[in-house]
N, C-alpha and C positions, 0 to 999 in steps of 0.2 A: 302201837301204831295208830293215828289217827283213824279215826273212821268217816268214810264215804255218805255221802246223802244217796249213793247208786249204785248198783253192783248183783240186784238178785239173780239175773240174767246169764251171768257169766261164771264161766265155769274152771276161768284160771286168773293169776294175780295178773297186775298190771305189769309190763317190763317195767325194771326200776329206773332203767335209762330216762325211758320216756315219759314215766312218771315226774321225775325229777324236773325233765322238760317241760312240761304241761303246768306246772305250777305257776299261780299269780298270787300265792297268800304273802308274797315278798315284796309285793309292790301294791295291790289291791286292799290290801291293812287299813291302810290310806283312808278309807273309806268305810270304817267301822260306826264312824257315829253314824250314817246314813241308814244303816244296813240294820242298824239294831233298833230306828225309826220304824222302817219297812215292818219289821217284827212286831214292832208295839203296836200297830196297826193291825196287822193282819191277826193278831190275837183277840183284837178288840170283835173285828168282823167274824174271825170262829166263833168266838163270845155269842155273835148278836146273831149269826145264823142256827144258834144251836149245836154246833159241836166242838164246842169247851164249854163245860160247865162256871161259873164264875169260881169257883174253889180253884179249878185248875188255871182258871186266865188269870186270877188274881196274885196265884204263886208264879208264873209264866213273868208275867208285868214286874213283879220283886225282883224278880232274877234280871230282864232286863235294865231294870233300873241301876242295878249293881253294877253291869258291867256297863251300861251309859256313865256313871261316874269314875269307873277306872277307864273308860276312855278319855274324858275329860281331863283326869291326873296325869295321863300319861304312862298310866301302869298295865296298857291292853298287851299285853304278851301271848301272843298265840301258836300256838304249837308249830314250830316251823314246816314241818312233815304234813301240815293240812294241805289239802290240796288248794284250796281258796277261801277267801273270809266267809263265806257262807255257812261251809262248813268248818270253820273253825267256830265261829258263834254258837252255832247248835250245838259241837261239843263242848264248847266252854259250859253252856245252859246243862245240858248231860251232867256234869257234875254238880251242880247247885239244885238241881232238882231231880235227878235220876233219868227213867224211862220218860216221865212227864213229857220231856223235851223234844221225843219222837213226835207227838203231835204237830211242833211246830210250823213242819212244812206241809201240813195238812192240807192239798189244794195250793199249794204255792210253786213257783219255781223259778232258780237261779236268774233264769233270764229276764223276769219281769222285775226280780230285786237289783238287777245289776243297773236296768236301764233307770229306772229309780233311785238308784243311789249316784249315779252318772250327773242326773242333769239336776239333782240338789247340790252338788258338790259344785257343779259349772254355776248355777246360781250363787252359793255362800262366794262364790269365787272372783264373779263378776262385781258383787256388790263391795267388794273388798279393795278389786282395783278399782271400778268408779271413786271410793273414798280416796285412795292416794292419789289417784289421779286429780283430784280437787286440791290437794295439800301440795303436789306436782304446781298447780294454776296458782296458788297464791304463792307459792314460792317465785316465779315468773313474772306475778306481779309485782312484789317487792322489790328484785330487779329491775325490773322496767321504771318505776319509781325512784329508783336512785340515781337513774342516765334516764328522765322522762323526754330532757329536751337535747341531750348528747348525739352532736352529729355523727355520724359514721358511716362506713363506704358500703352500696347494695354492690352486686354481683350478678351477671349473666354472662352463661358459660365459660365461670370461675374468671371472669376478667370485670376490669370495674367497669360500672355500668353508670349509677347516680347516687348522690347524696340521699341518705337517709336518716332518720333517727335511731338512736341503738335501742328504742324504745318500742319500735316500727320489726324489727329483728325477733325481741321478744313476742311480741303480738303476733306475730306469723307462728310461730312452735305453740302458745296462745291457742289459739286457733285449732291444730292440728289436733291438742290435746283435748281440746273442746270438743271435736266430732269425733275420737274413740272416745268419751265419758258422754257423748249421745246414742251411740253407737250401744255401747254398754248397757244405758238406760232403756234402748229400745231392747235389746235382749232380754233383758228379765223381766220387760214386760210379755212375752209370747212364750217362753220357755217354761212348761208346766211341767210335774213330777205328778206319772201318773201311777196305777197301784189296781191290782186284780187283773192281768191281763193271763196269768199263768204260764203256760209256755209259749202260747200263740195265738189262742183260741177261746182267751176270759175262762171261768171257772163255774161252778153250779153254785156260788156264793150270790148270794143276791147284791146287788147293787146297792139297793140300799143299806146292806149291811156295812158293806167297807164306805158308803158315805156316812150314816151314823159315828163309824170307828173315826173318819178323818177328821169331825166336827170334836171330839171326844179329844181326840188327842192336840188338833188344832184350832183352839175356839176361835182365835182371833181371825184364824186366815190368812197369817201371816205365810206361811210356804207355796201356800196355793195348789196344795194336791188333790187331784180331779181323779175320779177311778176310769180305769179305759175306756172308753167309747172305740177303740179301734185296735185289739187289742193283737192282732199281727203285725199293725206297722210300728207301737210300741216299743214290741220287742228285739225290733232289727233295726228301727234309730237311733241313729247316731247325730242325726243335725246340731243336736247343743252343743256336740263337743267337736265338730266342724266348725260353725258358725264361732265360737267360742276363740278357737283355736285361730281361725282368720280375723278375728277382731283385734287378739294380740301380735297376727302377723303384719296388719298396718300399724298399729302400735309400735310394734318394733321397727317397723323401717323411719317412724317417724324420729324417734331414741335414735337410732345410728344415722338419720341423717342430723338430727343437734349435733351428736358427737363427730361428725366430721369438721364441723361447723368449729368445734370447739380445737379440734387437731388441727385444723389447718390456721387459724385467726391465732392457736399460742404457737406457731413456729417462729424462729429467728427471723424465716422470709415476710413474715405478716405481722408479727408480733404487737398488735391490739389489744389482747387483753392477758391476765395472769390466772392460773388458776390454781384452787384451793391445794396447795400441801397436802392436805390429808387425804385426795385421792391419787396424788400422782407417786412414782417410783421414781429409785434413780438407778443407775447403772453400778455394778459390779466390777467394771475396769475406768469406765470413766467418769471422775468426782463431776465434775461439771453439770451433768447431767438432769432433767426434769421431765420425766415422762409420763404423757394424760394414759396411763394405763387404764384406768376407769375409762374412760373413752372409748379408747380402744379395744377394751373389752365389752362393750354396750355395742359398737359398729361388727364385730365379730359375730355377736351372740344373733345377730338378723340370720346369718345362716342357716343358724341351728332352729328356732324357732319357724321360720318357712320351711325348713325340711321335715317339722314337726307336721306342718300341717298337710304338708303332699304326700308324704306316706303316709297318712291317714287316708287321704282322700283316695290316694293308688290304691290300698289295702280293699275299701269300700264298693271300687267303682263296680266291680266284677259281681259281686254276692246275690245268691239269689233268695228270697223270701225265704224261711224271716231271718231268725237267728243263728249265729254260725262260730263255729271256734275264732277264725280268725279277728271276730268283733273282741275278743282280751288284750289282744294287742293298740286297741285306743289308749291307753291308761296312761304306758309310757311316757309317748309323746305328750300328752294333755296332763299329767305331773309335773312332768319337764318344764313345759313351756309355762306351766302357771306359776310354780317358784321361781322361775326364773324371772318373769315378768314383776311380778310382787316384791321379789328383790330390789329390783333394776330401780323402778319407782320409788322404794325406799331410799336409796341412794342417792338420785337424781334431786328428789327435794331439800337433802340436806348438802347436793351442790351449789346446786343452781344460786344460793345465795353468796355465796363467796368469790363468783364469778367479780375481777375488777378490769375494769378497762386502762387504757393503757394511755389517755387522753393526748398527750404530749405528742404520738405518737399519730395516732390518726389525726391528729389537727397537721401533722406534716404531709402526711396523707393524701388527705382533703387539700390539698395546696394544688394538686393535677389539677387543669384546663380540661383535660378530657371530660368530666365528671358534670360539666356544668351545659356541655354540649344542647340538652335540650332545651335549657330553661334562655337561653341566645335565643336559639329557634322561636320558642314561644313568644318570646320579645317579639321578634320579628315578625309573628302572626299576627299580634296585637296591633299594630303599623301595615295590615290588610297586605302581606304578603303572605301567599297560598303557603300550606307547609309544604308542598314537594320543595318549592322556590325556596325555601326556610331551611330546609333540609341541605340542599344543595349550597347553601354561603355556607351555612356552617360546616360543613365539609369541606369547603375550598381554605375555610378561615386554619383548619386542622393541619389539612394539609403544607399551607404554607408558612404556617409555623414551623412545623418539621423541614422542610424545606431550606428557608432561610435563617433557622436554630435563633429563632425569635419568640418569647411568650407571647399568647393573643392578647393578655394584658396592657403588652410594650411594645402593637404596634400601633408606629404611628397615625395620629386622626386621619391624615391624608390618603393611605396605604387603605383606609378601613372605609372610606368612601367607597374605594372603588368595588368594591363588596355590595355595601346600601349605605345609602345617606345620612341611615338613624342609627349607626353604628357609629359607637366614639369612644376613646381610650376610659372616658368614665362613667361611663353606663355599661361598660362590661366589666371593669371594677367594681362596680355597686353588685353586678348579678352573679360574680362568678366567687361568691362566698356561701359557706352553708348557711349564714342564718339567713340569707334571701332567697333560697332554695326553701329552707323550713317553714319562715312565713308565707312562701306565695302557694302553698299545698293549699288543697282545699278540704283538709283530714286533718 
């Protein structure tokens, strides 16, 4: 049977029901490179305060190192029966070095290596997505470069609105994807991993011993591990993995609102553009079929990911200082949501290029009258007519089109006087095409 890091206290076995319950070594594994970091530190700081001799930190630091590379391989197998990776590491050490291994938690505790190992993971994690999120942006951009000057229709609420470029379409998701990969970048800039804080209350280790150990094992400074200066609120934060967690919950609504974008633009009713074969499905009764399940499953996944992050935050809101059982249950959700996010992106970049427009289609499109409504108006501002006034012909112009089932185009000069003066069958020929829409932007 696994052995406990706790237990002298007690005077009977644990129920095996609730043992069973209590367990995180099936999901908190996850997080062995982190944890055997934690170790190699805190060895180094018993080292430097005196109690490990260097014989024993030296074989301590072997042992670790061994089992940092079958992490690395992929060969970390821990005893399923542990109750949590903490103590599955110290028994793994147990065998590679004996008794020795009892030292290890000298002065240490679970709660200070959890939150430790927590917001290095939220870190490796963040910096993971910022990079796809960049491969995400030029994938976008390649897009937008192949339709730079391709007219096509904007939308407000879901009806057409004006001419736009499909280029103008891409630079909006652009954008979006631009302030989570700031968003991202401001995160790991304030998100430290910190180290000595023990259970609540820091430790009789000297400070400067676990900053010597952090120099030691991190010359460069590249993780940026600070020893606690606060060392009860340490152990009961959770903000990285909130914070964390809400960065991919805008992330994701920004992912399922493209993919709407994409669901509704490849329908029969819209049909603008085609998209890649290799994300979509077809139907099992009907051959005909094309379906953006990628899409659809990116518009989906918002659920799951926002629910990730309120039950976290519901779980939280309640807790009193510091640390508490129910803080094990962040893991899930902030697993959850980080492969899934990292997927998503994965994906996305190798759609987003295969995206084709459907040209023939939106240039019939673009043929509605409706679409050009403002850029009349603006004519007519230009000719020192106020825009209420502007506003108002070109609404009566709309109207009686509909009216009399005549295009604005075809009617007659005489008909469009009585509108204004400087309205005429060929000056609203000239304005009611995209490319005099495209040239008269000022963008």
């Amino acid at each position: 049977m696994a052995k406990k890091l706790w237990g002298g206290r007690f005077s009977t076995s644990t129920d095996a029901d609730f043992e069973a319950f209590s367990r995180s070594i099936h999901y908190d594994a996850e997080l062995a490179e982190y944890d055997v970091l934690h170790s190699v530190i805190h060895v180094r700081a018993l080292r430097n305060a005196g109690l490990l001799s260097h014989t024993e930190s030296k074989a301590l630091l072997k042992a670790l190192d061994a089992l940092r590379r079958d992490i690395e391989a992929g060969a970390f197998r821990p005893d399923p029966r542990e109750e949590d990776l903490h103590s599955a590491v110290q028994n793994l050490l147990r065998e590679q070095v004996g008794d020795l291994a009892l030292k290890l938690h000298t002065l240490r505790s679970r709660n200070d290596q959890i939150a430790f190992d927590i917001k290095l993971y939220c870190r490796k994690n963040a910096l993971e997505m910022h990079e796809k999120l960049r491969m995400l942006s030029a994938a976008y951009g390649e897009l937008a470069a192949r339709y730079e000057n391709t007219p096509f229709l904007g939308y407000t609420h879901t009806q057409r609105a004006q001419v736009i470029r499909f280029s103008d379409h891409c630079l909006a998701y652009a954008e979006m994807f631009g302030r989570d990969r700031k968003r991202l970048s401001d995160y790991r800039e304030h998100v430290r991993p910190e180290i000595g804080a023990g259970a609540l209350a820091g430790t009789s280790i000297p400070h400067a011993s676990y900053a010597e150990a952090i120099r030691e094992t991190d010359p460069e400074n590249r993780l940026e591990i600070t020893v606690s200066a606060a060392p009860l609120d340490h152990v009961s934060d959770r903000d990285a993995v909130i914070e964390l967690l809400s960065i991919c919950a805008i992330l994701q609504t920004h992912i399922s609102r493209f993919a709407e974008d994409m669901i509704l633009y490849s329908t029969a009713e819209f049909d603008y553009l085609d998209l890649p074969e290799a994300f979509c499905t077809g139907s099992s009764l009907m051959p005909h079929k094309k379906n953006a399940d990628l899409m659809e499953l990116l518009r989906g996944s918002a659920g799951n990911v926002c629910g990730d992050l309120v039950s976290l935050l519901v779980t939280l809101k309640g807790l009193p200082l510091s640390y508490n059982r129910d803080m094990q249950l962040d893991k899930e959700p902030l697993f959850r949501t980080v492969k899934l996010v990292l997927a998503e992106l994965d994906q996305l970049a190798r759609f987003v290029p295969g995206i084709r427009l459907k040209e023939a289609v939106i240039a019939k499109a673009l043929e509605d009258e409706h679409l050009y409504g403002v850029e009349i108006a603006e004519y007519l501002v230009h000719r020192d007519v106020p825009f209420k006034e502007a506003h108002d012909i070109v609404g009566g112009l709309i109207r009686y089109s509909e009216t009399q089932h005549i295009l604005i185009r075809e009617i007659p000069d005489t008909e469009l006087a009585a509108f204004h003066p400087a309205l005429s069958q060929e000056k609203l020929r000239s304005i009611m095409t995209p490319e005099y829409v495209i040239d008269s932007r000022n963008n």
